[in-house]
PQR file with spaces between the fields and no chain letter, atoms N, CA, C, O and H, PARSE charges and radii, in Angstrom:
ATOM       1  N    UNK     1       0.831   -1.172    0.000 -0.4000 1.5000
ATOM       2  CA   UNK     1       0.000    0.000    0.000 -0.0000 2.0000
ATOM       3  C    UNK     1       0.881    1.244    0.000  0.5500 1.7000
ATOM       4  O    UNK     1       2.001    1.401    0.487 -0.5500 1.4000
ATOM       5  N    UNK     2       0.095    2.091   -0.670 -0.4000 1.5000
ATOM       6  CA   UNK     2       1.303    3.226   -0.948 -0.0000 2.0000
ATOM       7  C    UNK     2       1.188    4.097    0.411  0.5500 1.7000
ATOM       8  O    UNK     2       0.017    4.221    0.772 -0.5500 1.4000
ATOM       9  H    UNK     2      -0.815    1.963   -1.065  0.4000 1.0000
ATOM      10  N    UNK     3       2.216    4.779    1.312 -0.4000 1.5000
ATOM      11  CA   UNK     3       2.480    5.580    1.827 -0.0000 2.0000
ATOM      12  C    UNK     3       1.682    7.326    1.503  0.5500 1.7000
ATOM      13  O    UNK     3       2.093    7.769    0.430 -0.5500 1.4000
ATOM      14  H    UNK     3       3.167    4.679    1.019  0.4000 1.0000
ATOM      15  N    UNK     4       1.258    7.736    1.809 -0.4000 1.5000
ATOM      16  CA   UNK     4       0.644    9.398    1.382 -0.0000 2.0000
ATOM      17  C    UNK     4       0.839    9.842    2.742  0.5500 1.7000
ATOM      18  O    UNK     4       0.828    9.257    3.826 -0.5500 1.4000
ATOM      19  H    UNK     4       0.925    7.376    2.680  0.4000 1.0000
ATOM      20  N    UNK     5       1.043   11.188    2.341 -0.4000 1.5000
ATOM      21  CA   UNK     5       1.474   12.536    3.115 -0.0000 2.0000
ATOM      22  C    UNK     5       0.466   12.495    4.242  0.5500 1.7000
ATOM      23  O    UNK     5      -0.564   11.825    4.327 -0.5500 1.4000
ATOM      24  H    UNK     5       1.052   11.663    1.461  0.4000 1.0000
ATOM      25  N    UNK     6       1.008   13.384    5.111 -0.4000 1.5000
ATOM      26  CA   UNK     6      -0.293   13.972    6.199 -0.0000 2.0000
ATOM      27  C    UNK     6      -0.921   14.826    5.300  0.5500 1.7000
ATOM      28  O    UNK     6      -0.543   15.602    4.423 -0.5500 1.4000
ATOM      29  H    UNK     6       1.844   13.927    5.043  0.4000 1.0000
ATOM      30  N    UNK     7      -2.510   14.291    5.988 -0.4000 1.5000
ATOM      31  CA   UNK     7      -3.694   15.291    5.605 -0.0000 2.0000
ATOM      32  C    UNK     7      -2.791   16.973    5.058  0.5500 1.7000
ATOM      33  O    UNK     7      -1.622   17.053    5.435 -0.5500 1.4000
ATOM      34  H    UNK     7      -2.818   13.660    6.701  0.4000 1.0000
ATOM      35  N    UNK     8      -3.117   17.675    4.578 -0.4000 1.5000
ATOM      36  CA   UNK     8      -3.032   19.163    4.328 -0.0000 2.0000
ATOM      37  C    UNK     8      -4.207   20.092    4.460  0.5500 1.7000
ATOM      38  O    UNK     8      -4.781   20.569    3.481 -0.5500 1.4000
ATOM      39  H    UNK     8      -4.067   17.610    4.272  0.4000 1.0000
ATOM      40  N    UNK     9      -4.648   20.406    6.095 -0.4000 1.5000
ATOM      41  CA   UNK     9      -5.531   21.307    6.132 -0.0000 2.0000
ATOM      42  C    UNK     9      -6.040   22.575    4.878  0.5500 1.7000
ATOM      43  O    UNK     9      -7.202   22.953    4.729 -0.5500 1.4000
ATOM      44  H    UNK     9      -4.181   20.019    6.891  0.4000 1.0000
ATOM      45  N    UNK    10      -4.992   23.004    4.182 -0.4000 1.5000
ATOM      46  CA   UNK    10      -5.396   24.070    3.183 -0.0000 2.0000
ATOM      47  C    UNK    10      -5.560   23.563    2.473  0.5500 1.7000
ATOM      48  O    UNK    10      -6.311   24.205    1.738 -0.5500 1.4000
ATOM      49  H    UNK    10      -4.049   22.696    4.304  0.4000 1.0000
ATOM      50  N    UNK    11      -5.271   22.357    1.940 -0.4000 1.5000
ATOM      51  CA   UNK    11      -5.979   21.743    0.567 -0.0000 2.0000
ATOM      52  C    UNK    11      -6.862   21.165    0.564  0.5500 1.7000
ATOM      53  O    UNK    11      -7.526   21.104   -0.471 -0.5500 1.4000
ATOM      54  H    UNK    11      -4.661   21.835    2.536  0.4000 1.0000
ATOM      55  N    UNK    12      -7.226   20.544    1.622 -0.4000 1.5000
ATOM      56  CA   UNK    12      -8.981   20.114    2.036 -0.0000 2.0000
ATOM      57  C    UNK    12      -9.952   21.052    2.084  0.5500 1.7000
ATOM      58  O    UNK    12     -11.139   20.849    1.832 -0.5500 1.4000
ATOM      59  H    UNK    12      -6.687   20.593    2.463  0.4000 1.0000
ATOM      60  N    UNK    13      -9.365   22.282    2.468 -0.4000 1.5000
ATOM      61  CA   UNK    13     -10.334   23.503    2.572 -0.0000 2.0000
ATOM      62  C    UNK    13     -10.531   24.344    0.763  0.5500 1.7000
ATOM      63  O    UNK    13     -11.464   24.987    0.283 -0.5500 1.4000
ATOM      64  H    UNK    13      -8.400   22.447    2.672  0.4000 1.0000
ATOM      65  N    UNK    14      -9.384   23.999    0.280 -0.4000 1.5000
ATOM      66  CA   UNK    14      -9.682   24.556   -1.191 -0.0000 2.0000
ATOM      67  C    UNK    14     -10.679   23.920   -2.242  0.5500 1.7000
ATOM      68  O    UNK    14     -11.476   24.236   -3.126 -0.5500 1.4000
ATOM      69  H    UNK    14      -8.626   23.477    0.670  0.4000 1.0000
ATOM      70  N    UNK    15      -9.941   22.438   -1.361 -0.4000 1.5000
ATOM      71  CA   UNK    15     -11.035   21.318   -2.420 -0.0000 2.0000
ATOM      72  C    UNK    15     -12.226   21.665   -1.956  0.5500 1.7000
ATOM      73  O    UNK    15     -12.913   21.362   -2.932 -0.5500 1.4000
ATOM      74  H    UNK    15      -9.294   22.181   -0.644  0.4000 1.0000
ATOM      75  N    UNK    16     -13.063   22.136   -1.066 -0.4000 1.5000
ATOM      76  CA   UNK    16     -14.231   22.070   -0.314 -0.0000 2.0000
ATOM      77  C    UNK    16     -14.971   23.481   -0.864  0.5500 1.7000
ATOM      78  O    UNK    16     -16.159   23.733   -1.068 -0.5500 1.4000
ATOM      79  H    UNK    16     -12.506   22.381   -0.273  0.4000 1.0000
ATOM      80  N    UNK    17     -13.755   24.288   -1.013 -0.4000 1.5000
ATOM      81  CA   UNK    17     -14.595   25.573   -1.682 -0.0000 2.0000
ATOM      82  C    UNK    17     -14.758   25.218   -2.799  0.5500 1.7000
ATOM      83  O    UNK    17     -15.945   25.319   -3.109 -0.5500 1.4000
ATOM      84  H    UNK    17     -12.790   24.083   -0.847  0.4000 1.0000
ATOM      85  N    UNK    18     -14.101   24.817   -3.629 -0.4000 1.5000
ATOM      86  CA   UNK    18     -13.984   24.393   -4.757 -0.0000 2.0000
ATOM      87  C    UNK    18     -15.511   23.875   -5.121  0.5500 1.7000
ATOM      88  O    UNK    18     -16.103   24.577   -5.940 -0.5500 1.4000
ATOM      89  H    UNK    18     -13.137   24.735   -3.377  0.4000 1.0000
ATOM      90  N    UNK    19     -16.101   22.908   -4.686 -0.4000 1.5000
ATOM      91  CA   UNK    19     -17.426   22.220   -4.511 -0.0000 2.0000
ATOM      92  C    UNK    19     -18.369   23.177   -4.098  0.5500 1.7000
ATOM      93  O    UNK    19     -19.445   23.088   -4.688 -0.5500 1.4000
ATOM      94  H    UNK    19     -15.619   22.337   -4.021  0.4000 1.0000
ATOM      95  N    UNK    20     -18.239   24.444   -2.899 -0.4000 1.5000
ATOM      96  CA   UNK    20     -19.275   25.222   -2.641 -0.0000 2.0000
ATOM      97  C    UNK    20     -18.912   26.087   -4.023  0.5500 1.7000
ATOM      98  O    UNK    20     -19.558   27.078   -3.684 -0.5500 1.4000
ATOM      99  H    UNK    20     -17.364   24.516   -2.420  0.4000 1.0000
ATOM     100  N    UNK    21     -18.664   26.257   -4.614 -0.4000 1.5000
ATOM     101  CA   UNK    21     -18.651   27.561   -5.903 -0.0000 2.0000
ATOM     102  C    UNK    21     -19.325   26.324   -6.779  0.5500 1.7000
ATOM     103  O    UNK    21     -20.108   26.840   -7.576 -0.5500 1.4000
ATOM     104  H    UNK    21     -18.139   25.452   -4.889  0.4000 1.0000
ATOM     105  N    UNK    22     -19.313   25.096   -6.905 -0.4000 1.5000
ATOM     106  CA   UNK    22     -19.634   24.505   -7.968 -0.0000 2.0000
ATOM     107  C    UNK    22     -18.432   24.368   -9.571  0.5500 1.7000
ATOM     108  O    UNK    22     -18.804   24.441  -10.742 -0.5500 1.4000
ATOM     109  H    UNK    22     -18.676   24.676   -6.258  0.4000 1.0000
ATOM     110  N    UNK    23     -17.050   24.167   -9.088 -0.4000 1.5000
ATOM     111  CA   UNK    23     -16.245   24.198   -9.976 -0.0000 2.0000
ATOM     112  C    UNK    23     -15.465   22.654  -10.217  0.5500 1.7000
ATOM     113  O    UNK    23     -14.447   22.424  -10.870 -0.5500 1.4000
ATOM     114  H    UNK    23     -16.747   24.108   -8.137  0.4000 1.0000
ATOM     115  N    UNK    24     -16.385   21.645   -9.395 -0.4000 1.5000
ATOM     116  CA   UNK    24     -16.183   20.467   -9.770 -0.0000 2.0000
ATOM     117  C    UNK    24     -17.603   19.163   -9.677  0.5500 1.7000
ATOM     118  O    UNK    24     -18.640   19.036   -9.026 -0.5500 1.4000
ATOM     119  H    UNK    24     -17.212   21.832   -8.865  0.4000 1.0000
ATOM     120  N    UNK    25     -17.174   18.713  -10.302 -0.4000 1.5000
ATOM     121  CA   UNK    25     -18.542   17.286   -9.996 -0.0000 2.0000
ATOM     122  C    UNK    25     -18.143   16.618   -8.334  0.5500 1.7000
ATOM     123  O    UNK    25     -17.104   16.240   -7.792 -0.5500 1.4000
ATOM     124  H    UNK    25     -16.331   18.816  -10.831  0.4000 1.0000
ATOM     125  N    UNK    26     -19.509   16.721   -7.946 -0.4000 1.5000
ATOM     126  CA   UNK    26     -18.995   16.511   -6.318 -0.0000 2.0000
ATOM     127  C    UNK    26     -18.444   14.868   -6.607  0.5500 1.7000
ATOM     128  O    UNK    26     -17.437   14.758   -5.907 -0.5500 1.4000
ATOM     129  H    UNK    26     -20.352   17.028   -8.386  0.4000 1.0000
ATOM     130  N    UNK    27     -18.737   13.264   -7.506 -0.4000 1.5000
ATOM     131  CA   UNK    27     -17.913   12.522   -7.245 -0.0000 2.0000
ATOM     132  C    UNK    27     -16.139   12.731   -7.405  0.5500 1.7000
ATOM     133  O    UNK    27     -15.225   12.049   -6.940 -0.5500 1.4000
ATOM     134  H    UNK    27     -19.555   13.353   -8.075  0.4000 1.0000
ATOM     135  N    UNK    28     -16.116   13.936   -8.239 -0.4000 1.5000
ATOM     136  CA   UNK    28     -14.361   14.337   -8.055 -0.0000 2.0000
ATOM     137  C    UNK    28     -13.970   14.908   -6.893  0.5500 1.7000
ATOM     138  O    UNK    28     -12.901   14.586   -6.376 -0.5500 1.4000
ATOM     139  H    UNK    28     -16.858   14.490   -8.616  0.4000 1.0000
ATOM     140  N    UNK    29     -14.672   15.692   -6.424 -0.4000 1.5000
ATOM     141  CA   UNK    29     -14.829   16.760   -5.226 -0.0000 2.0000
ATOM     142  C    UNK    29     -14.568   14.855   -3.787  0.5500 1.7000
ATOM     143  O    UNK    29     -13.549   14.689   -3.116 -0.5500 1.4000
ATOM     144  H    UNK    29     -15.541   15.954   -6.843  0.4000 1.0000
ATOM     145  N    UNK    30     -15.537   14.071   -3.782 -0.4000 1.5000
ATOM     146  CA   UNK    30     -15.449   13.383   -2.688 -0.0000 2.0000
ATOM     147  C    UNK    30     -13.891   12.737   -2.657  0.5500 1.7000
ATOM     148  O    UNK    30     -13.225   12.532   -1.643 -0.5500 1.4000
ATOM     149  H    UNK    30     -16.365   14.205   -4.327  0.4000 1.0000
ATOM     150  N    UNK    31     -13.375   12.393   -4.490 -0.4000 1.5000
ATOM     151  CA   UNK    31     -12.646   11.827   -4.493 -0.0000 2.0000
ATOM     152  C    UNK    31     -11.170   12.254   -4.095  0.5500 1.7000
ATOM     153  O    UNK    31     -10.232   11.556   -3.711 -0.5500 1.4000
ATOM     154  H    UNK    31     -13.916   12.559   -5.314  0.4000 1.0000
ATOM     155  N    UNK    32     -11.249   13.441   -4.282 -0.4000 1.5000
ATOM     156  CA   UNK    32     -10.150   14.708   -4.135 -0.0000 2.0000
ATOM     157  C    UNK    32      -9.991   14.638   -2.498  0.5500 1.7000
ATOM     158  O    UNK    32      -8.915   14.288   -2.014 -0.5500 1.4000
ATOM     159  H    UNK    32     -12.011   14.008   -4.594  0.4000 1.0000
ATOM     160  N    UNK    33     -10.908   14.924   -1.821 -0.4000 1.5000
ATOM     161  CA   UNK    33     -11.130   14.758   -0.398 -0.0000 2.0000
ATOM     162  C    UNK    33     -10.908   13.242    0.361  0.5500 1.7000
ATOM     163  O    UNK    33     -10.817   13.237    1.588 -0.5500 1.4000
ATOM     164  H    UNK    33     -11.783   15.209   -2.215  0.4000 1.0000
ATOM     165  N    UNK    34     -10.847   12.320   -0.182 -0.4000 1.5000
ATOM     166  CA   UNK    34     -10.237   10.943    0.286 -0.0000 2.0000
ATOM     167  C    UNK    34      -8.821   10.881    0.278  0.5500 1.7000
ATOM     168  O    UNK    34      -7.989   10.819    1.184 -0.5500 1.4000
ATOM     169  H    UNK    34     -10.921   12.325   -1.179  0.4000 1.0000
ATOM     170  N    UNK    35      -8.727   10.918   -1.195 -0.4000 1.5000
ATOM     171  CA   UNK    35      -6.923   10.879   -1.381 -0.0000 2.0000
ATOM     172  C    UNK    35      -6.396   12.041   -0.721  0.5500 1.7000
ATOM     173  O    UNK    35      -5.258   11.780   -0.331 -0.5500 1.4000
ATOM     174  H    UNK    35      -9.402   10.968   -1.931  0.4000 1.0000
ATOM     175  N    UNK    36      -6.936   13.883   -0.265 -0.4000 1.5000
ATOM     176  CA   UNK    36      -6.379   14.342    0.610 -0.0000 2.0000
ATOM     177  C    UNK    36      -6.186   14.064    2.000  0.5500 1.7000
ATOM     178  O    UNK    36      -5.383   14.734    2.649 -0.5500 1.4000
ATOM     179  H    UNK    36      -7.861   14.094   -0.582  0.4000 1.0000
ATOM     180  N    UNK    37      -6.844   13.140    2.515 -0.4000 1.5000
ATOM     181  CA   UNK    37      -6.712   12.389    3.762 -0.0000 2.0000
ATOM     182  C    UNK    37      -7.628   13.278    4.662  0.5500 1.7000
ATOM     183  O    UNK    37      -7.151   13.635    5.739 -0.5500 1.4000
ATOM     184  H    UNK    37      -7.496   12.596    1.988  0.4000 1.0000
ATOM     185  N    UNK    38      -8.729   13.620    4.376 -0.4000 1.5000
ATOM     186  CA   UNK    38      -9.845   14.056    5.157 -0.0000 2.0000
ATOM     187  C    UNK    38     -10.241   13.436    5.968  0.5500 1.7000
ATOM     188  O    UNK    38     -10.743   13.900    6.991 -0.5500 1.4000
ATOM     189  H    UNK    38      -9.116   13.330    3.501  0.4000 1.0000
ATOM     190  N    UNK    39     -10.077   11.898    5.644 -0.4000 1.5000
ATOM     191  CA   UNK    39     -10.857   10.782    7.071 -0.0000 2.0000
ATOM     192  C    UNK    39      -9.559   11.385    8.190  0.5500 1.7000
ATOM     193  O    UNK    39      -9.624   12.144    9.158 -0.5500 1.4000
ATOM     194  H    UNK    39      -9.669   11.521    4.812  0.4000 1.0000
ATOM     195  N    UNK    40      -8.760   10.882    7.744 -0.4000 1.5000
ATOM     196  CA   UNK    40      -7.324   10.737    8.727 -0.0000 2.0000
ATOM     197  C    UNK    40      -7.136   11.895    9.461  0.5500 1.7000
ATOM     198  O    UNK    40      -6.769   11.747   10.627 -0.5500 1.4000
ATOM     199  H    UNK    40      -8.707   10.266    6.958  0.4000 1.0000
ATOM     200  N    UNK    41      -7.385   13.536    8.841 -0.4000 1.5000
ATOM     201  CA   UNK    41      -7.567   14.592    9.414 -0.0000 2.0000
ATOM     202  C    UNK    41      -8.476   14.958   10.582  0.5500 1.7000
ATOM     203  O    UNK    41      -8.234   15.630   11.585 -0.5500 1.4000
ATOM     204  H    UNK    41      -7.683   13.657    7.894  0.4000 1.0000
ATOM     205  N    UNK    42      -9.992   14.109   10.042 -0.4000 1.5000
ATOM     206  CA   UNK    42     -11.161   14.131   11.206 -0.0000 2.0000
ATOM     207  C    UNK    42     -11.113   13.342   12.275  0.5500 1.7000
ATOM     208  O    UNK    42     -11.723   13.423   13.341 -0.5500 1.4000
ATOM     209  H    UNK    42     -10.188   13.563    9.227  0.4000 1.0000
ATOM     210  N    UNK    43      -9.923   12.167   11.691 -0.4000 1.5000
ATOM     211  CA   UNK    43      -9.765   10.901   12.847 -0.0000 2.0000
ATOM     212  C    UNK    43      -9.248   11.584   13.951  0.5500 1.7000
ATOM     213  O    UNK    43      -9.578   11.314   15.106 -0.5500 1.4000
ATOM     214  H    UNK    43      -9.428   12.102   10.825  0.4000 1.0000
ATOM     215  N    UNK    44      -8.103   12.838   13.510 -0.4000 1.5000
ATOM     216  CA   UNK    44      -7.361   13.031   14.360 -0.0000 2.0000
ATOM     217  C    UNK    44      -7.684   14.262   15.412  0.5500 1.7000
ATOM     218  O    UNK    44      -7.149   14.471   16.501 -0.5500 1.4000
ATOM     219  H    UNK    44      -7.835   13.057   12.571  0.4000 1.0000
ATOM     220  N    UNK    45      -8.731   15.017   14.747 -0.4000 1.5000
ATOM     221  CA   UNK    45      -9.430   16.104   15.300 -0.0000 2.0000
ATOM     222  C    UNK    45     -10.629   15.449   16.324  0.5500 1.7000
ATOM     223  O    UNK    45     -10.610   16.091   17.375 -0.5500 1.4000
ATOM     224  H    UNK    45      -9.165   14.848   13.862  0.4000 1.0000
ATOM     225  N    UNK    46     -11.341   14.714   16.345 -0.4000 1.5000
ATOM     226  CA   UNK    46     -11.740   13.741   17.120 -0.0000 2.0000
ATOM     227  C    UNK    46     -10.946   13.106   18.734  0.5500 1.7000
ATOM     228  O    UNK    46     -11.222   12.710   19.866 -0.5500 1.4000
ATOM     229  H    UNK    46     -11.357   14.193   15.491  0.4000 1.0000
ATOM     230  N    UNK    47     -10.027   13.327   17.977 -0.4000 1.5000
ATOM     231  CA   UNK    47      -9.193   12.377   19.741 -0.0000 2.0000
ATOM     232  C    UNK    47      -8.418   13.668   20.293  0.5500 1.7000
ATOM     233  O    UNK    47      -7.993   13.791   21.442 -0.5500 1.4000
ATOM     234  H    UNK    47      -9.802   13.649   17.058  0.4000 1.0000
ATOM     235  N    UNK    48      -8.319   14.566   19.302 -0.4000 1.5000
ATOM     236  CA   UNK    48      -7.589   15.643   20.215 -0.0000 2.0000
ATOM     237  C    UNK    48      -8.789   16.300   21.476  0.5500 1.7000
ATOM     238  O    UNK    48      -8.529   16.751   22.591 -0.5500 1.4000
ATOM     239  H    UNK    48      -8.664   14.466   18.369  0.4000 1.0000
ATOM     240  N    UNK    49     -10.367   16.114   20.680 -0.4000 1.5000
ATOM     241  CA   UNK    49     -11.416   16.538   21.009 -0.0000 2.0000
ATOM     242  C    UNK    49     -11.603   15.674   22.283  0.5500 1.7000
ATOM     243  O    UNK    49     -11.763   16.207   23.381 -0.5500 1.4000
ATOM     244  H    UNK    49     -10.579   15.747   19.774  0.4000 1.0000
ATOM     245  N    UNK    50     -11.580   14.399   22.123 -0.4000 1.5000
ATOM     246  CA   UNK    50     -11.476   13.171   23.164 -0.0000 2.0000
ATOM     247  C    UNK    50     -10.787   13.674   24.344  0.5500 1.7000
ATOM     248  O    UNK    50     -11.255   14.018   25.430 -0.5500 1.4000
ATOM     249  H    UNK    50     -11.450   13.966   21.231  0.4000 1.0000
ATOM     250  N    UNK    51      -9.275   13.645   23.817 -0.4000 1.5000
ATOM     251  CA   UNK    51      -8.180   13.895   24.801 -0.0000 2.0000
ATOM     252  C    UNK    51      -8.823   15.058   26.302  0.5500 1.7000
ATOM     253  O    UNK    51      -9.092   14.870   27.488 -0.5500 1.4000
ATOM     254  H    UNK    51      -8.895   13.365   22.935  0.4000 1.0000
ATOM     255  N    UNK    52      -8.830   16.391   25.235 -0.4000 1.5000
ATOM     256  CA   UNK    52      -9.648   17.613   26.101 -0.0000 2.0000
ATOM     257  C    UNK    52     -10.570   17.079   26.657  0.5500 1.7000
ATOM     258  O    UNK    52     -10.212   16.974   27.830 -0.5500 1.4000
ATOM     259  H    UNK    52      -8.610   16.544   24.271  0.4000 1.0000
ATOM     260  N    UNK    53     -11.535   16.677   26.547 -0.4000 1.5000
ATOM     261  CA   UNK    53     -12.785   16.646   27.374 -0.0000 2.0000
ATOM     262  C    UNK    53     -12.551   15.559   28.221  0.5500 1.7000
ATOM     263  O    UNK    53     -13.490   15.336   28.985 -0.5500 1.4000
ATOM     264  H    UNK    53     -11.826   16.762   25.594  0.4000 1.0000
ATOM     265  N    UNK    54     -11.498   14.743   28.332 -0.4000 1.5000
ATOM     266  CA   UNK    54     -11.265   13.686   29.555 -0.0000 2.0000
ATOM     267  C    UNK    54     -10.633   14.186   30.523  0.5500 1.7000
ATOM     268  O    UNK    54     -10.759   13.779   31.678 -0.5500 1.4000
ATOM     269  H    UNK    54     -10.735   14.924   27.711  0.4000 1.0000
ATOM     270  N    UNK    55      -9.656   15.401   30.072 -0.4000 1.5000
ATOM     271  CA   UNK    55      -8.825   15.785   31.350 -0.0000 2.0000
ATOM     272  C    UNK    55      -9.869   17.416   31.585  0.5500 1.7000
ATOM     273  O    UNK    55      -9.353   18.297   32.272 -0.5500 1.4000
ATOM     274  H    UNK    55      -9.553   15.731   29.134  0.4000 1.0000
ATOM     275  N    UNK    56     -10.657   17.556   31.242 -0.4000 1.5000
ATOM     276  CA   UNK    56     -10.953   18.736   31.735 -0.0000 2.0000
ATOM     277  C    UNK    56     -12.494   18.103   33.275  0.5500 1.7000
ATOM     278  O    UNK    56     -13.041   18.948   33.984 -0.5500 1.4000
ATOM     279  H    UNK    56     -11.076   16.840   30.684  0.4000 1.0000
């Protein structure tokens, strides 16, 4: 399996405007957003979210 970069917050957010203006077909738009590692980004925003609310 191939290795890919960490998520890139600004390019998830471009691809995403990109889709609110309507300048792509949203199955390119979802697909753009997978291979940018959007799951892996939310996975990780999630446990930071986790983390906080256990020690607070």
């Amino acid at each position: 399996m191939e290795e890919r970069p960490p998520p890139d917050p600004s390019k998830l957010l471009a691809t995403w405007m990109e889709w609110e203006k309507g300048g792509e077909t949203p199955g390119r738009i979802i697909a753009n957003l997978k291979t940018g590692g959007m799951r892996e980004l939310l996975e990780q925003l999630v446990a930071v979210q986790k983390e906080q609310q256990a020690s607070s």
